[in-house]
KEGUSE-367773 format. One record per residue: x, y, z of N, C-alpha, C in turn; residue in one letter. Coordinates in nm, 2 decimals, always signed. Example, Ala and Ser with C-alpha at 12.3 -4.5 7.8 and 13.67 -1.06 7.14 Angstrom:
[node [+1.32,-0.57,+0.78],[+1.23,-0.45,+0.78],[+1.32,-0.33,+0.78],A] [node [+1.28,-0.22,+0.71],[+1.37,-0.11,+0.71],[+1.29,+0.00,+0.79],S] 
END
This chain:
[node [+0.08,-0.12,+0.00],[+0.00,+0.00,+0.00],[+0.09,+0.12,+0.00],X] [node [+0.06,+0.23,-0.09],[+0.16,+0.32,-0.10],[+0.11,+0.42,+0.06],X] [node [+0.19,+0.48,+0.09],[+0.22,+0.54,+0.21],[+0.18,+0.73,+0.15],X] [node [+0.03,+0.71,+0.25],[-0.01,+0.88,+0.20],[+0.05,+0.99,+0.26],X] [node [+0.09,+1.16,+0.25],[+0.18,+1.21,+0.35],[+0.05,+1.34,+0.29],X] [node [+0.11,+1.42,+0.36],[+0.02,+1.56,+0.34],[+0.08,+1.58,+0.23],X] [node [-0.03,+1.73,+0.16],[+0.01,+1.77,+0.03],[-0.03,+1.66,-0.06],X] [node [+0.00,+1.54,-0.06],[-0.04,+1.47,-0.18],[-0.20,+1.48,-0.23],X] [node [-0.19,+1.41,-0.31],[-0.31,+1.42,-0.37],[-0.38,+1.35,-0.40],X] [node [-0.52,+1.32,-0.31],[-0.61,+1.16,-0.35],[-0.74,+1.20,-0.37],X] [node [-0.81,+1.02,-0.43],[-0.93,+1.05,-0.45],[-1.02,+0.90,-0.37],X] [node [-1.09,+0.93,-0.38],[-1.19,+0.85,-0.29],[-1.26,+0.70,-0.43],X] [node [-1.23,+0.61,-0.33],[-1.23,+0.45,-0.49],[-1.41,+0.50,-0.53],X] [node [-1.48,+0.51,-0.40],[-1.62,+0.46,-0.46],[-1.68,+0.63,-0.49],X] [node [-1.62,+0.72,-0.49],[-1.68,+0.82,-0.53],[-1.58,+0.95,-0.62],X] [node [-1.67,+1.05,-0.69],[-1.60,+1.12,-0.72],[-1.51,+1.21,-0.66],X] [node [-1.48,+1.22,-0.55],[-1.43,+1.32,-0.45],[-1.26,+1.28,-0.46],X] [node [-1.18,+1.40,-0.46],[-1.07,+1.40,-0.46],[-1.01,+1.57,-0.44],X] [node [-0.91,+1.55,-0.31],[-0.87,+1.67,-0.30],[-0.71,+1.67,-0.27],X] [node [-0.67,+1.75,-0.17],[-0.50,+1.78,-0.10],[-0.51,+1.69,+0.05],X] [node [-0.45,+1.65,+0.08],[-0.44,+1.60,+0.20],[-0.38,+1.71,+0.34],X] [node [-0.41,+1.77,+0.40],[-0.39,+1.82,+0.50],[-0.40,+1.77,+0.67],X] [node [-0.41,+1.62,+0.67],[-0.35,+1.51,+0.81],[-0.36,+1.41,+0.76],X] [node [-0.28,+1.33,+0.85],[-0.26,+1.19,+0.81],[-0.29,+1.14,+0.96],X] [node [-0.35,+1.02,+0.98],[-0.35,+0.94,+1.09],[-0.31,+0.79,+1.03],X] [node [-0.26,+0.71,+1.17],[-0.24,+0.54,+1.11],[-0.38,+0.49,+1.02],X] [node [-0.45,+0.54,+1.04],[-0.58,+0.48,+0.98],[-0.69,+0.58,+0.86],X] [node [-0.64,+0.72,+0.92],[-0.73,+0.80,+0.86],[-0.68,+0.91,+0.79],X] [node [-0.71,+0.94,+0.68],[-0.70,+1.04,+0.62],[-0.77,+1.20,+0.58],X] [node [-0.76,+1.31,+0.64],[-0.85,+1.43,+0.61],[-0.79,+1.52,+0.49],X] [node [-0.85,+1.54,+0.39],[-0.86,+1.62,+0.27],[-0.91,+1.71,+0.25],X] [node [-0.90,+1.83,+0.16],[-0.96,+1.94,+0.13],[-1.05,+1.91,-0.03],X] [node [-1.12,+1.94,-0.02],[-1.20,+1.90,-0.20],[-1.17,+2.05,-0.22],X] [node [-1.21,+2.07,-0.39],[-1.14,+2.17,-0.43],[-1.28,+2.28,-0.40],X] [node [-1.42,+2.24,-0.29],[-1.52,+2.31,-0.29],[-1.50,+2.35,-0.18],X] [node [-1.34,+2.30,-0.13],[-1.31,+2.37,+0.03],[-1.40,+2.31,+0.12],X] [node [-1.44,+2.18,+0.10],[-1.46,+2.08,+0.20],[-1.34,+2.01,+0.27],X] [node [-1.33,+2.00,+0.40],[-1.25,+1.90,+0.44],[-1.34,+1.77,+0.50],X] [node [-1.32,+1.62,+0.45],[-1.33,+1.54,+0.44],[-1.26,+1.41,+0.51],X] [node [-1.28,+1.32,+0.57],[-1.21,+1.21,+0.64],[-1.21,+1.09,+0.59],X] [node [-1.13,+1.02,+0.55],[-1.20,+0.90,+0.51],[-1.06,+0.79,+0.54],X] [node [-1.12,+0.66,+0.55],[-0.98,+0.55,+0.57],[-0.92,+0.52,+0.47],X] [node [-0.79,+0.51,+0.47],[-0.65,+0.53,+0.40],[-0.67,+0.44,+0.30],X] [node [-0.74,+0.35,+0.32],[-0.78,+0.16,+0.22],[-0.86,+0.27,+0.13],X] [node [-0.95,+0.33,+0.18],[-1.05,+0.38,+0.08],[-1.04,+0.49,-0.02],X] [node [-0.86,+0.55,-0.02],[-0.85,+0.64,-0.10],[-0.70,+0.58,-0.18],X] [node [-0.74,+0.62,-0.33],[-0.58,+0.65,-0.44],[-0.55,+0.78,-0.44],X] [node [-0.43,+0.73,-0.42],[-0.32,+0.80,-0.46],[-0.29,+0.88,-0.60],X] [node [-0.28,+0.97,-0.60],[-0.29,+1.07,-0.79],[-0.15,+1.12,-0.79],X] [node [-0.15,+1.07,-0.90],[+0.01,+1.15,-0.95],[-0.01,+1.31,-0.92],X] [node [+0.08,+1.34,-0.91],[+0.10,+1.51,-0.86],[+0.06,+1.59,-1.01],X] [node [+0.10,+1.49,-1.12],[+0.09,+1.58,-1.25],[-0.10,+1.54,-1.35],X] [node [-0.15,+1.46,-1.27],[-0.28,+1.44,-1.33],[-0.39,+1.48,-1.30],X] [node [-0.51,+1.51,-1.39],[-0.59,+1.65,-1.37],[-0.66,+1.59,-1.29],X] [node [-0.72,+1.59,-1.19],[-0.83,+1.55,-1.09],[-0.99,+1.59,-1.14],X] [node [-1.10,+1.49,-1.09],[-1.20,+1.46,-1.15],[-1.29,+1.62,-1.18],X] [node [-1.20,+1.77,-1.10],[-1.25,+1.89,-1.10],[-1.21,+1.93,-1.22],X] [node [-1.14,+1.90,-1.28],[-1.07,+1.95,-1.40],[-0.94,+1.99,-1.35],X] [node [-0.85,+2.12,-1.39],[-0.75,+2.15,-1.38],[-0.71,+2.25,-1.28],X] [node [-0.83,+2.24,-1.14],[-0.79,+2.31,-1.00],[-0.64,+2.31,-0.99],X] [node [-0.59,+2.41,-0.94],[-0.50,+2.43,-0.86],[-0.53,+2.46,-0.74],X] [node [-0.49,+2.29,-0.66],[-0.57,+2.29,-0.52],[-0.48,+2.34,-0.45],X] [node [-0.34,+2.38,-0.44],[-0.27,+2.47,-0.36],[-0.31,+2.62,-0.32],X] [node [-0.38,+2.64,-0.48],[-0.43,+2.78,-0.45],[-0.55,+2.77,-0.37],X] [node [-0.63,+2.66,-0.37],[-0.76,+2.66,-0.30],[-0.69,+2.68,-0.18],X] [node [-0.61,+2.54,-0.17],[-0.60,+2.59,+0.03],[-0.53,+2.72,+0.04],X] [node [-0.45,+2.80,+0.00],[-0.40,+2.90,+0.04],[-0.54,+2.98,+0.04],X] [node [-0.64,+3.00,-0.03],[-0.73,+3.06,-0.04],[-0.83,+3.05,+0.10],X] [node [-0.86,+2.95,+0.09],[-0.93,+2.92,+0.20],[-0.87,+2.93,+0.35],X] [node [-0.76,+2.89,+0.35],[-0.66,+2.95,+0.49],[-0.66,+3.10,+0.54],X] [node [-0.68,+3.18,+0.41],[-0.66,+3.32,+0.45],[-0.81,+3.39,+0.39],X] [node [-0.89,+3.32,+0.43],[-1.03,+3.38,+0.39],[-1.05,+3.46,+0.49],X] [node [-1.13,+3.54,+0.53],[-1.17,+3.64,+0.71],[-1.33,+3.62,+0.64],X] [node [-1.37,+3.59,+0.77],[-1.52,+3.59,+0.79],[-1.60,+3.70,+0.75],X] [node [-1.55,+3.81,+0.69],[-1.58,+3.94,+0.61],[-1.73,+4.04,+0.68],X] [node [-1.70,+4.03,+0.85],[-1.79,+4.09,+0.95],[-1.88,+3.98,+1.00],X] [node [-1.92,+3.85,+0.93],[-1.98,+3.81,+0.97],[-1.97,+3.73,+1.09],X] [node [-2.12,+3.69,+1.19],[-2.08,+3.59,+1.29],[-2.12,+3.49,+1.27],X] [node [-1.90,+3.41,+1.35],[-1.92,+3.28,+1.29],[-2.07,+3.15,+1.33],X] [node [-2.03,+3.08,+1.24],[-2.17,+2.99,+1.25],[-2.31,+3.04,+1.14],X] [node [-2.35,+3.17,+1.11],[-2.41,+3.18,+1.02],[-2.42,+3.18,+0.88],X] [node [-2.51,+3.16,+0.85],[-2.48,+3.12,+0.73],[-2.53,+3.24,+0.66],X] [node [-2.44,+3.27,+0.50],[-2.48,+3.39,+0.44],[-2.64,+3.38,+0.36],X] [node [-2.72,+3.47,+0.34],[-2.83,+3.44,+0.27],[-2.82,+3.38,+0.14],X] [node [-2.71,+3.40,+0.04],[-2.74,+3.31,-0.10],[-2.58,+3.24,-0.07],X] [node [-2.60,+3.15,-0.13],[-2.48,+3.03,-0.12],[-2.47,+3.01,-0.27],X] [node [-2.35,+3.04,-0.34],[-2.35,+2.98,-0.44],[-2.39,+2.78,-0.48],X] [node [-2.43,+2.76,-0.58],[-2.45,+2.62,-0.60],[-2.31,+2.53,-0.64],X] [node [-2.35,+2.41,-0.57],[-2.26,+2.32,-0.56],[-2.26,+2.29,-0.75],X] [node [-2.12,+2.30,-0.83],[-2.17,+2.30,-0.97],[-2.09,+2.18,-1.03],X] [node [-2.14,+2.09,-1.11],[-2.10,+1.96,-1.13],[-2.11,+1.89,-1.29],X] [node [-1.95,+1.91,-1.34],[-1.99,+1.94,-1.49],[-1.94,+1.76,-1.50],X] [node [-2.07,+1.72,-1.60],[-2.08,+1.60,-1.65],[-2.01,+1.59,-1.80],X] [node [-1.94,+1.66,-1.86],[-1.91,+1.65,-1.93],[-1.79,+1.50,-1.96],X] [node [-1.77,+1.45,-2.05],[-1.68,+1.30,-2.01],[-1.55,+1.32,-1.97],X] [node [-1.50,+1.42,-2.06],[-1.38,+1.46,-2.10],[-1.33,+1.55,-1.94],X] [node [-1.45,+1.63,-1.86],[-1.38,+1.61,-1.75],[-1.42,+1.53,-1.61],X] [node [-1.43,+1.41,-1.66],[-1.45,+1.30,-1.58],[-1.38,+1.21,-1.62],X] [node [-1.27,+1.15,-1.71],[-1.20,+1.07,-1.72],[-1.11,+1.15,-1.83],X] [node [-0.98,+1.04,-1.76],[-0.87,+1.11,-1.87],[-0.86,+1.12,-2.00],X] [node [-0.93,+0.98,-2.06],[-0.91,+0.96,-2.18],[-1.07,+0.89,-2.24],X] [node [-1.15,+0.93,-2.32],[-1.24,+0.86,-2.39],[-1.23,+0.75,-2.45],X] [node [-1.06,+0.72,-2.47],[-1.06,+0.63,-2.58],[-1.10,+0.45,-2.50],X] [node [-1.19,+0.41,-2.62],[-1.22,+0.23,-2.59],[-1.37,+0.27,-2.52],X] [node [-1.42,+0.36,-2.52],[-1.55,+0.38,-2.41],[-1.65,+0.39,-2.55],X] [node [-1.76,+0.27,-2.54],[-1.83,+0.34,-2.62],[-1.97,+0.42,-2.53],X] [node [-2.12,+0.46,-2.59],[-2.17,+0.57,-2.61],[-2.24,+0.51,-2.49],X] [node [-2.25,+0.42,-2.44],[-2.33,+0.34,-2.35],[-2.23,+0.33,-2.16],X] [node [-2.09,+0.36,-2.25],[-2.00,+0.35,-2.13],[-2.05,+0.46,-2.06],X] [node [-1.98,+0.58,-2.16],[-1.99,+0.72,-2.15],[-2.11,+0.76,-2.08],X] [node [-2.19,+0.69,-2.10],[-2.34,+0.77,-2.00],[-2.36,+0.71,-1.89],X] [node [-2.34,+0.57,-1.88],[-2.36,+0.51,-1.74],[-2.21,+0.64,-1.65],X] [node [-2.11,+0.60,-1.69],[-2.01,+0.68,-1.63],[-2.07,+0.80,-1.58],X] [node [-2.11,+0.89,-1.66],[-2.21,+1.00,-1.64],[-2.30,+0.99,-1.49],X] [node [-2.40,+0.94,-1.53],[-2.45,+0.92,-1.46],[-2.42,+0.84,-1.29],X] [node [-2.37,+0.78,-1.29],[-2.24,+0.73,-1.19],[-2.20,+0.86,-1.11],X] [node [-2.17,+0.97,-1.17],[-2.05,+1.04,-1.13],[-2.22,+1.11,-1.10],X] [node [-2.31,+1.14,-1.15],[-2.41,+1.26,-1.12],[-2.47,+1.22,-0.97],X] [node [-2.48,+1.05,-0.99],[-2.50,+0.99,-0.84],[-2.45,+1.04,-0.74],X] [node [-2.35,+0.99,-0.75],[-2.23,+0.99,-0.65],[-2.19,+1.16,-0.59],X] [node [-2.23,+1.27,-0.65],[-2.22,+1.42,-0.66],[-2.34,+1.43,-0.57],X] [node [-2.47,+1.38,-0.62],[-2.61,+1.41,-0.50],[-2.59,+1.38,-0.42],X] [node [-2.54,+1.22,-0.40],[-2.60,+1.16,-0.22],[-2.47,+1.28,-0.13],X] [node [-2.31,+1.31,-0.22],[-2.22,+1.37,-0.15],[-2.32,+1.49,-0.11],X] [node [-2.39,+1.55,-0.21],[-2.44,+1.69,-0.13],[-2.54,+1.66,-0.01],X] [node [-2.63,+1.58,-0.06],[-2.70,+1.55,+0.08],[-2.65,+1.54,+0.20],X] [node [-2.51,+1.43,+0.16],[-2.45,+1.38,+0.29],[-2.40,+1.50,+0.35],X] [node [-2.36,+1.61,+0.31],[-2.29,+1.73,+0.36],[-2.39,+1.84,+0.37],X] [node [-2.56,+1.83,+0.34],[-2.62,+1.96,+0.28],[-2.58,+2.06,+0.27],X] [node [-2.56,+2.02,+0.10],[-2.59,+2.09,+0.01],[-2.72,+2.15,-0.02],X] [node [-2.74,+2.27,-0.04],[-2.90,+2.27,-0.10],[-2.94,+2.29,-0.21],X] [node [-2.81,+2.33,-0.28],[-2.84,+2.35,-0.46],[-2.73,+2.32,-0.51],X] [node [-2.76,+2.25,-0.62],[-2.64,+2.13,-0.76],[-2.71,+2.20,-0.84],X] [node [-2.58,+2.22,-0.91],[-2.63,+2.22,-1.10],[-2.55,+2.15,-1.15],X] [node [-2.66,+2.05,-1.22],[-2.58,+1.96,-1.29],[-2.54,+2.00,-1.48],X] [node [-2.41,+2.03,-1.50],[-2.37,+2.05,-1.64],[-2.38,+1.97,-1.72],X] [node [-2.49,+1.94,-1.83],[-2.48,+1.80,-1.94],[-2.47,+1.86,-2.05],X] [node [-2.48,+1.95,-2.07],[-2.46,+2.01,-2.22],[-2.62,+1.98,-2.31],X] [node [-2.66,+2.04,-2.39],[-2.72,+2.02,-2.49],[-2.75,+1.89,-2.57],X] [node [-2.64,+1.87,-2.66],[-2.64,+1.74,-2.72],[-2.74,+1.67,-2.78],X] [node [-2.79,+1.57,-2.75],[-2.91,+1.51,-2.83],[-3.06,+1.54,-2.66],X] [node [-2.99,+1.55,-2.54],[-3.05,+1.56,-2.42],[-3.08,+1.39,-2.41],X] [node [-2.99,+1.32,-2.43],[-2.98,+1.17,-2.35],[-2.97,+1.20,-2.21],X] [node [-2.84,+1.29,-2.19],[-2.85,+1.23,-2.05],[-2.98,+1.33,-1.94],X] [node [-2.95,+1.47,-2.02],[-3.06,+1.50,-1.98],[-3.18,+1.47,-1.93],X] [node [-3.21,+1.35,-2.01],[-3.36,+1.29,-2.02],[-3.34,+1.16,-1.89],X] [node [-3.17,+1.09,-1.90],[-3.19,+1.03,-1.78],[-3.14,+1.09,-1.60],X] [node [-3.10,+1.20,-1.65],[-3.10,+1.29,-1.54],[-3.26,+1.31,-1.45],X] [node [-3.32,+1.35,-1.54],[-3.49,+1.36,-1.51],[-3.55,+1.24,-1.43],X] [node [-3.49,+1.14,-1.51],[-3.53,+0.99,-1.45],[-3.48,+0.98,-1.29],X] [node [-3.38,+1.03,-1.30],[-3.25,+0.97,-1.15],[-3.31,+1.02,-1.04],X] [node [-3.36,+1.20,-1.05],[-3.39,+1.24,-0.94],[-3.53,+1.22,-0.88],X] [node [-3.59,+1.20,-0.92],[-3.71,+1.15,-0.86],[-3.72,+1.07,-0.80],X] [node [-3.59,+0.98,-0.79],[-3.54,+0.83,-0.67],[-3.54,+0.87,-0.54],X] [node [-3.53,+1.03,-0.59],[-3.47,+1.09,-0.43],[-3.60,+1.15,-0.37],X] [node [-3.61,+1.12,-0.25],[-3.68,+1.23,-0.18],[-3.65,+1.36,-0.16],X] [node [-3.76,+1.48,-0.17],[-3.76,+1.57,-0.17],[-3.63,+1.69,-0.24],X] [node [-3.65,+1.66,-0.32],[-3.56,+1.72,-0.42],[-3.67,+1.80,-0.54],X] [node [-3.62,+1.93,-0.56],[-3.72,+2.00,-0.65],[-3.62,+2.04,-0.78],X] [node [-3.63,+2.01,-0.94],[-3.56,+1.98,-1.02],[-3.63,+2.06,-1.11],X] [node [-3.52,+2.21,-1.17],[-3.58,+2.31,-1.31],[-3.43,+2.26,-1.35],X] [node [-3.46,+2.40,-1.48],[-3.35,+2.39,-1.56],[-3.31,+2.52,-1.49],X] [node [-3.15,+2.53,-1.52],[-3.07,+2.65,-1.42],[-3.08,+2.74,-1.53],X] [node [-3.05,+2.81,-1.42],[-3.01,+3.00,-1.51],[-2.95,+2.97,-1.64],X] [node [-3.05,+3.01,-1.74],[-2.97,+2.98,-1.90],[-2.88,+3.12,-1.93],X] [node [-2.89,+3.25,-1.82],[-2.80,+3.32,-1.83],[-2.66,+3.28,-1.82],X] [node [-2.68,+3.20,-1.73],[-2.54,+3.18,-1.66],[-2.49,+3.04,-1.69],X] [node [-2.53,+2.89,-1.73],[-2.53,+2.80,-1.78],[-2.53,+2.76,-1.98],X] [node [-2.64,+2.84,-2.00],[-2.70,+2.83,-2.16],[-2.84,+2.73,-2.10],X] [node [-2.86,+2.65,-2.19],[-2.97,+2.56,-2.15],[-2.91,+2.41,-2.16],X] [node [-2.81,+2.42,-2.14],[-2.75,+2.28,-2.10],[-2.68,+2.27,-1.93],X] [node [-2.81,+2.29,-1.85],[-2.78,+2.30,-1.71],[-2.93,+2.24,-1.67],X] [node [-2.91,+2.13,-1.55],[-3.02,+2.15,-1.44],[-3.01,+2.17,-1.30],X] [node [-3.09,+2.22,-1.25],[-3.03,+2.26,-1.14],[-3.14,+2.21,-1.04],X] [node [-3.03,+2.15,-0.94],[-3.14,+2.03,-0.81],[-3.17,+2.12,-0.66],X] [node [-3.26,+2.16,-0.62],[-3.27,+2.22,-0.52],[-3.33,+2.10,-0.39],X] [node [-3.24,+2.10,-0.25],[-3.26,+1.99,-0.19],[-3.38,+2.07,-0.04],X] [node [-3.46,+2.03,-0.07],[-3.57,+2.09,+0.04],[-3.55,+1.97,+0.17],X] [node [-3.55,+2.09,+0.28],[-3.56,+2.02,+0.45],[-3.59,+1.87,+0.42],X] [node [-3.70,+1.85,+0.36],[-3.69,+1.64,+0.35],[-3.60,+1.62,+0.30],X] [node [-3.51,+1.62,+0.19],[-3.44,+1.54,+0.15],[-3.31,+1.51,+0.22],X] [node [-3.31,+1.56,+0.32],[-3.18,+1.56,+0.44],[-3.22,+1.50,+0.53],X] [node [-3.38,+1.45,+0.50],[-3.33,+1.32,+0.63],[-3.32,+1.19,+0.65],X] 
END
């Protein structure tokens, strides 16, 4: 088993999550995600990422996150509250930044994959409440779109439009998680 140390850089086997490591214990591991979550998980349950390969965020520079986040000031506010708008948790399904390489995948891989990763992005927001995801699928023919629509309805209490086409186009939807769906 390769030997994790801070600074490196992992990702979680059964989910999309991967950040910088900032402690190590004999058994446990704490991480930053690049949404400036810190994270714990056991050492068995995370890989190891080369220092030079793009993580499942795209091409974060997660040094800059943590420096960012270290030297943020609570900007008047008191701690513990929460600001009135929260930006949304935003989660681009595109393939190309979800796997390194397309190649050998056909069109059937490509979507389960998708959809996999769009899983694995909700239950994380739940598990942490979140209360708003936009999920990125692009336009395209609206396959996955169409099974996007299908997926969330599994969930409880989840209210599901299309996002700001200012700010997205119309290849965005966006999941809003209402008080039930968190429990």
């Amino acid at each position: 088993m390769s030997r994790i140390k801070e600074g490196d850089r992992v990702q979680m086997m059964d989910e999309l999550t991967s950040g910088i490591v900032v402690s190590v214990t004999p058994e446990n591991v704490k991480f930053r995600t690049s949404e400036g979550f810190v994270l714990e998980a056991e050492q068995r349950n995370l890989v190891l990422l080369p220092p030079d390969e793009t993580s499942l965020f795209g091409n974060s520079d997660f040094s800059a996150v943590l420096k960012e986040s270290d030297t943020k000031t609570s900007g008047g506010r008191k701690p513990g509250r929460r600001q009135k708008y929260e930006p949304p948790m935003e989660v681009d399904l595109h393939i190309e930044k979800l796997v390194p390489s397309v190649r050998g995948l056909n069109t059937i891989d490509i979507l389960n994959y998708q959809l996999d990763a769009a899983r694995g992005q909700l239950e994380f927001a739940l598990r942490k409440r979140i209360q708003r995801i936009v999920f990125i699928h692009g336009v395209g023919q609206g396959v996955l779109k169409q099974e996007l629509r299908t997926l969330f309805p599994r969930y409880e209490g989840l209210e599901v439009n299309e996002a700001d086409p200012r700010k997205y186009g119309m290849g965005a939807t966006e999941v809003y998680v209402t008080q039930m769906g968190f429990r």
